[in-house]
N, C-alpha and C positions, 0 to 999 in steps of 0.2 A: 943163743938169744939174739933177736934182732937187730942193728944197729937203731931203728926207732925206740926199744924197748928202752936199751942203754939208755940213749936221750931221753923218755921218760924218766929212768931212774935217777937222773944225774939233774932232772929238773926238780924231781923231789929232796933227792939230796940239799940240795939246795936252800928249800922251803925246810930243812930241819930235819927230813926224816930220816930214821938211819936206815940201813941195804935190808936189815932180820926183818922190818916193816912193810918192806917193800910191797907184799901180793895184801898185805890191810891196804895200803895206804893205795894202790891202785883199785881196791874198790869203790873206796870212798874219790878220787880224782877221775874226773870227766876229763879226756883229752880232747878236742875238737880240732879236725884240719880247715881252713879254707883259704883261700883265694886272697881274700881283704880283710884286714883288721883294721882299729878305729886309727884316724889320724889326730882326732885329738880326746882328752876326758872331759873334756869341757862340753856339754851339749849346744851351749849359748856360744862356741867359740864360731867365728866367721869360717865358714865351709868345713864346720864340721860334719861327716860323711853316715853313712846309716849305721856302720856298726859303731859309732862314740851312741847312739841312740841303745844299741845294746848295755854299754858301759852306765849311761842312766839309769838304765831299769836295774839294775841289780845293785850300785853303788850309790844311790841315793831311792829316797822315798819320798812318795807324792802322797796326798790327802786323801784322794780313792783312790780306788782300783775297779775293777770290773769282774762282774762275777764269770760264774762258765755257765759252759752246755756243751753238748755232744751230737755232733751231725752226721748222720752214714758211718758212725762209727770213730770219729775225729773229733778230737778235744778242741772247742773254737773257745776264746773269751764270748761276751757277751756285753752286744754296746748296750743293750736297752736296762744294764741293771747295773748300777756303781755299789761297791762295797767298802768296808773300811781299809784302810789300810793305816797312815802316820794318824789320823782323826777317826777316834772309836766313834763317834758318832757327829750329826751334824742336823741343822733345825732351819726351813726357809720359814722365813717372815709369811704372815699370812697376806700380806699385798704382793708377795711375789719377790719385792724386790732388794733383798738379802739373801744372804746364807750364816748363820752361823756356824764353827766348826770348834766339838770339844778335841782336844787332842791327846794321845796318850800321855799319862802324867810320868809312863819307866821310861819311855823313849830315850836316847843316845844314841847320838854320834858317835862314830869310829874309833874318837878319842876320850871319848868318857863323858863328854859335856852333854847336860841335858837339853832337851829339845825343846823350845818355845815358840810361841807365837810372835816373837819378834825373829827369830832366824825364816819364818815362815811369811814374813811381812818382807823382810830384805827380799828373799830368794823372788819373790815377785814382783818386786821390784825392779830384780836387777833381769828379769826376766823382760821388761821393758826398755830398760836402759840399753842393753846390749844393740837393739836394732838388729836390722835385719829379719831370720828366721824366727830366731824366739819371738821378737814385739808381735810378728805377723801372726804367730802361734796362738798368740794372746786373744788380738784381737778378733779372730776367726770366733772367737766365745765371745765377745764384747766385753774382754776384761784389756784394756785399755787405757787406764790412768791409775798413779798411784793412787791419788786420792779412796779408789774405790775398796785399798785393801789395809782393813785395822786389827790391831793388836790389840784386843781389847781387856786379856789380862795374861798374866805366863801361858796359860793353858785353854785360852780362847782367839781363836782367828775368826774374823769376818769380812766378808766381800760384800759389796754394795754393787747391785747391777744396774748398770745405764739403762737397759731394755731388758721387756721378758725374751730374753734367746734360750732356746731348745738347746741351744751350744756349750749354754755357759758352764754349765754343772759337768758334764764330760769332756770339756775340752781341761778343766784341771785333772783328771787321770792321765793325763798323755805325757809322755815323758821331760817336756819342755820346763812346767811349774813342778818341776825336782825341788827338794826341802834343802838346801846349802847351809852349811855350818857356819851363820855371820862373823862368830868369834874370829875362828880359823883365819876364813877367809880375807876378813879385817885386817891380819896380822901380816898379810902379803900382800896387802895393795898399796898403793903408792898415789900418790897428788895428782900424777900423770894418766894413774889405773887406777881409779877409785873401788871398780869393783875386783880387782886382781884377776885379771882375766888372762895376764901369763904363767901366774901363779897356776890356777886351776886347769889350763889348758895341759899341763903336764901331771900335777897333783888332783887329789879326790879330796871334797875337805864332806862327805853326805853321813848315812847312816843306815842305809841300805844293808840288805842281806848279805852283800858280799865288800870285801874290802878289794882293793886293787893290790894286790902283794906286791907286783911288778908289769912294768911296762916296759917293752924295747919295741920303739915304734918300725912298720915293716917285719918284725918277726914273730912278737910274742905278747900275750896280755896274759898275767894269770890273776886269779879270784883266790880269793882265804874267806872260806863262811867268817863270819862275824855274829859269835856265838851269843852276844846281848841283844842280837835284833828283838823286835815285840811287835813289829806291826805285821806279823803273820806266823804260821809253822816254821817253825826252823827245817831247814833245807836241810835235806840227807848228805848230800855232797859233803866233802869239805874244803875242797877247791874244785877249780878249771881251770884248761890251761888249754888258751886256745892259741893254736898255732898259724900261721902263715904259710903255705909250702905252696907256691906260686905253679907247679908243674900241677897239671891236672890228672895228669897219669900216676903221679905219685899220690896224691889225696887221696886216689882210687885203690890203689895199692894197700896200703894201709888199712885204711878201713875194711879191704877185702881179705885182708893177714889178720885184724884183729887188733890189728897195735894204734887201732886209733878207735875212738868208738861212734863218734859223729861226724858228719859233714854235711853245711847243708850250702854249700858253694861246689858246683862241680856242673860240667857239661850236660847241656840235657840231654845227649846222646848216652851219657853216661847212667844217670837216672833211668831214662828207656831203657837199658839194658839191665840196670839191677833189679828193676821191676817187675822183668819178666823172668826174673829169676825165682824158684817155684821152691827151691830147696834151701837151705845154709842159714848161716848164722844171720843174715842183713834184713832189715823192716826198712821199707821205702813208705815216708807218708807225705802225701800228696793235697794240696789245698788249694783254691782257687784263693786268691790277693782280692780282698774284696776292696771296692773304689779306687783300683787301679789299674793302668795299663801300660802297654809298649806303645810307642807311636813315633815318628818321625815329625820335628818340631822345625821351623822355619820364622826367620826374624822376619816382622810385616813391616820393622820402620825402614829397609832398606830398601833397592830394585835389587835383583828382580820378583824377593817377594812379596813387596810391596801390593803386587798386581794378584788378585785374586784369581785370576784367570790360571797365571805360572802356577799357585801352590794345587788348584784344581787336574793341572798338567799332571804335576807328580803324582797327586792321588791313583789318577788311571793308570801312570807307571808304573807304581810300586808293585813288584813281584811277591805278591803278597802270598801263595800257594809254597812256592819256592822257598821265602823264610820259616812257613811254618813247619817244614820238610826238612830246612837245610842247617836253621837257626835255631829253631824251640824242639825239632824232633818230634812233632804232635804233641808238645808238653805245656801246650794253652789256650786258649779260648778264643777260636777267630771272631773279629769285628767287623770283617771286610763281607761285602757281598750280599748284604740286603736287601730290602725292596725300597726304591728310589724312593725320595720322597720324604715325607713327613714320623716319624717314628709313632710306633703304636702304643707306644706303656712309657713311663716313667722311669721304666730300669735304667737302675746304670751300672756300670760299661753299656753301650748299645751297640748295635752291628748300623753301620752305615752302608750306603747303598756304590760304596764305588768298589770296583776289582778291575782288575787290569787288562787295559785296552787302550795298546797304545798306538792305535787311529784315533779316538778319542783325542788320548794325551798330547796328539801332534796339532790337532788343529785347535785345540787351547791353548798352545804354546804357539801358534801361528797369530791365532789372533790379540793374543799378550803384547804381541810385536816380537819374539823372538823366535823366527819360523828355523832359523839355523842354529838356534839353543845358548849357549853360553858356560862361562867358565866360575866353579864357585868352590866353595873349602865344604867337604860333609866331618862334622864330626862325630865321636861318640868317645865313649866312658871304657877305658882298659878295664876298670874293676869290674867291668860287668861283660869285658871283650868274649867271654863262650858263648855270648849270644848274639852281642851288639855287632861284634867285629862281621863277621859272617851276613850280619844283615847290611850293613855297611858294602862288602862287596858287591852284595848282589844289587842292592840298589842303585850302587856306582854302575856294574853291568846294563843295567837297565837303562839309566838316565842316557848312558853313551849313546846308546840308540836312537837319542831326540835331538844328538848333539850336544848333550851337555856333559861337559868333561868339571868331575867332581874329582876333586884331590881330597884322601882320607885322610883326617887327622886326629892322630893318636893321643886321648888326653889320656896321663897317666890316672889312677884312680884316686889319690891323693889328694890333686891339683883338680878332679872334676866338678866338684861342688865349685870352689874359687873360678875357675873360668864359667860356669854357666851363671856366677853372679853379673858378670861385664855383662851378660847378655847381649853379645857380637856375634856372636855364631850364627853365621846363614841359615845351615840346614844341621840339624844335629840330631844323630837316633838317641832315646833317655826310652826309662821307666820311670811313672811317679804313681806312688800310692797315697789317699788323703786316712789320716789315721782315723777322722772319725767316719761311722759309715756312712755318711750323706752327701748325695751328688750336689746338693749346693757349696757345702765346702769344699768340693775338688775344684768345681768352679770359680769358686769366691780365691783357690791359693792360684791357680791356674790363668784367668781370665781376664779379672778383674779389674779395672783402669786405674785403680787405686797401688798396681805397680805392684805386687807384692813378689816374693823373691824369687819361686818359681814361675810365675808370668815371665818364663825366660823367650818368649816370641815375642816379646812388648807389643800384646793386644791389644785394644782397646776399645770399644763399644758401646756408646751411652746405652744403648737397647740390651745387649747380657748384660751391662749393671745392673739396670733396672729389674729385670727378671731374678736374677740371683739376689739379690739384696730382697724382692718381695717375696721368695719361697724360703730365705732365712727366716722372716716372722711371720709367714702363713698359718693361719690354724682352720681354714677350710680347706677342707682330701682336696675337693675337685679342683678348685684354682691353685693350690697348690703344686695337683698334675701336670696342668695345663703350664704352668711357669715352669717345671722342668723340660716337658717336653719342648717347649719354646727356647729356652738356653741350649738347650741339647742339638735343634734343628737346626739356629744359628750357628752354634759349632762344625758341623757339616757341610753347612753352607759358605763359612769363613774360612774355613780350617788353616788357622795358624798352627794347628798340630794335626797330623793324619793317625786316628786309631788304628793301631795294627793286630793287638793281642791282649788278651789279660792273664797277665802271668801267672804261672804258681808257682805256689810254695813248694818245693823238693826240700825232704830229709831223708837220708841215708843213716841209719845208727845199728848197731851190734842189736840182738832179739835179747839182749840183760837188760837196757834201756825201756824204762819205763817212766810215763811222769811226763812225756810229751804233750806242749799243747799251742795252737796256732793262735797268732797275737797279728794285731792288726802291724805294728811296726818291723815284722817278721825277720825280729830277733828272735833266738828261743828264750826261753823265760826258765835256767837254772835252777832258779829258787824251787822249780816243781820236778825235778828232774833226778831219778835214782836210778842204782845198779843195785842188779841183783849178785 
């Protein structure tokens, strides 16, 4: 037996089972390897990372959910249809501007307490209070004040909306407006923490599918189904237990022995390769990240990229053929290389019209004023280093040749959310995806002058306000278009961020795996996840 097998068994052990159990009790436990696990349980905690967004979805419950469909064969949610989930059902005012929400009358929390519309009025609340990502979350819906959200009896919630937004109704599916157990959570907050936000950065106080059995931050999270859930089918699993295993060689390992059954963190060289693997036990599923991208992002309040001239230099620099060869492996959607100019649709991601030319690059950066180039810090995100790091070199390669000597700096993944909040950083490679699928809200998190938290270039622009803020409550197609492709143009023409790619989604899992399905916050979603 394996030495990873062992360690499974000695992790089950652990959760109770005994050894005669052992090949039940690995049916029913999903192992997952990757790379990063959450840094904190708290979704509302300050630079909490994408996988605590995992740890939401399964350990707490939201009001909808989102229904499915199936595309080329690929299980996607579906933005355009909410379903129930903690509220069996729900009633808009016929002026538009309410919601009311009934909500399930068995529901319970973790610990037995039953669920209300006052744990549902808190949890939104404190979904405001927190600042930063959540408030921002919020308001991208124009839910925005407490005022707006009443308790109007144990088993009635309502939301009062400021405007009619297309946002408001899907932006509570999203993991941010999670349902918090006020009791609980009441019971560990303090004068100084009202809302107990050190409490729940380590603890779970939700009602979700799955409980947190344990946590050992940097190595391990594991799941215990939580057999009273109600706001769906009960999950076949009955735990997960996702691991940490930092060597990418080993992740690979494993899941190619068997002794692991997912991973969806791993080199896209490596993905390329299992891909094209035609025989064996592995299913590779593959997904374009809808409304997001890779891009190389640069702070405008500073010199030298202050000068639009400089960020237009890099754009020609960028070795854009190179990273998608050297960095993504052909494993996502170029943006580079367009036709100059004006964009012709509304789509978003779009392909902009620059690739690399750097006689171009030089005499932009000549007439920036910096014909001999200069010295600056490039960062990027370790937890995302099998991509980022690689683009990072090659960029740094690139840049030297204009003269511009870039020192790489290594943010651990931990610490990457927390420093892209200071938003100091010169020039820094990221990925961001906007969860719901509308290019106004990628804009509106990204752009905006109103400073929201990934606006980590600190842009600013009365004219993309204008535009984004008119295609949030547009309800004519055509000028609607036209204010996309208008924010869009701008962008291209500003570029405090240079589009590089749009990512996808890679999973690698054992051919027993079944119950996979791509989520806009591309966690996987357990709750639908079985072994055969």
């Amino acid at each position: 037996m394996s030495m990873w097998k062992h360690a499974l068994l000695g992790a089950l052990a652990a959760l109770g089972i005994v050894t005669a159990q052992a090949q039940d009790a690995r049916k029913e436990t999903l192992l997952v390897v990757n790379e990063t696990g959450p840094n904190s349980l708290d979704i509302h905690a300050v630079g909490a990372n994408r996988p605590s967004y995992g740890v939401a979805w399964l350990a707490y419950d939201r009001l909808m959910s989102f229904g499915r469909k199936t595309v080329n064969g690929v299980a996607y949610y579906d933005y355009t249809r909410l379903t129930p989930e903690l509220a069996e059902s729900w009633e808009i005012a016929k002026d538009g501007m309410s919601v009311t929400f009934k909500l399930r009358r068995d529901a319970k929390f973790h610990d037995g307490t039953p669920v209300t519309a006052a744990d549902v009025k808190w949890s939104y609340d404190r979904a405001l209070a927190m600042g930063g990502f959540p408030q921002f979350q919020m308001m991208a819906g124009s839910l925005e004040k407490p005022e707006q959200f009443e308790a109007v009896d144990t088993h009635t919630f309502r939301v009062k909306f400021l405007k009619k937004d297309k946002l408001s109704m899907p932006d509570m599916a999203v993991p941010v407006p999670s349902i918090y157990n006020a009791t609980l959570a009441k019971k560990n907050a303090t004068a100084q923490d009202p809302w107990a936000a050190a409490w729940l950065k380590n603890n779970t106080a939700g009602g979700g599918a799955f409980k947190v059995a344990s946590w050992k931050p940097g190595q391990e999270i594991v799941y215990e189904r939580f057999d009273d859930w109600k706001s769906g089918p009960l999950p076949k699993l009955k735990r997960v237990i996702q691991r940490e295993v930092p060597s990418a060689g080993t992740r690979r390992a494993l899941i190619e022995r068997g002794d692991a059954d997912m991973s969806f963190e791993m080199p896209p060289k490596d993905f390329a390769l299992l891909s094209q693997e035609k025989t064996g036990n592995l299913l590779v599923k593959s997904t374009p990240v809808e409304n997001a991208l890779w891009y190389i992002g640069m702070n405008v309040n500073n010199p030298p990229f202050n000068n639009v001239k400089v960020r237009q230099a890099i754009a020609y620099a960028v070795p854009y053929e190179k990273m998608f060869t050297r960095a993504f492996y052909g494993r996502a959607i170029k943006l580079w290389g367009g036709k100059p100019g004006p964009v012709a649709t509304a789509a978003w991601p779009a392909t902009h019209g620059y690739s690399t030319d750097m006689a171009k690059a030089k005499a932009l950066l000549a007439e920036a004023g910096y014909p001999n180039g200069f010295e600056t810090t490039l960062s990027f995100d370790l937890g995302q280093g099998t991509v980022s790091e690689p683009m990072a070199v090659l960029l740094q390669e690139s840049l030297a040749e204009l003269g511009i000597k870039a020192t790489i700096n290594k943010v651990p993944g931990a610490n990457w959310r927390a420093q892209m909040l200071k938003k100091d950083m010169p020039i820094f490679i990221n990925r961001f995806g906007g969860w719901l699928n509308y290019p106004e809200y990628f804009f509106f998190w990204n752009f905006h002058s109103s400073d929201p938290v990934f606006n980590t270039s600190s842009y600013k622009n009365p004219k993309m306000d204008a535009l984004i803020e008119k295609a949030r409550y547009e309800t004519d197609p055509k000028k609607y278009e036209a204010e996309v492709k208008g924010f869009i143009d701008l962008l291209h023409a500003d570029l405090p961020r240079i589009p590089v790619a749009q990512p996808v989604m890679d999973v690698v899992m054992g051919k027993h795996i079944s119950g996979y399905q791509y989520w806009f916050h591309i966690q996987p979603d357990y709750r639908l996840i079985e072994k055969q």
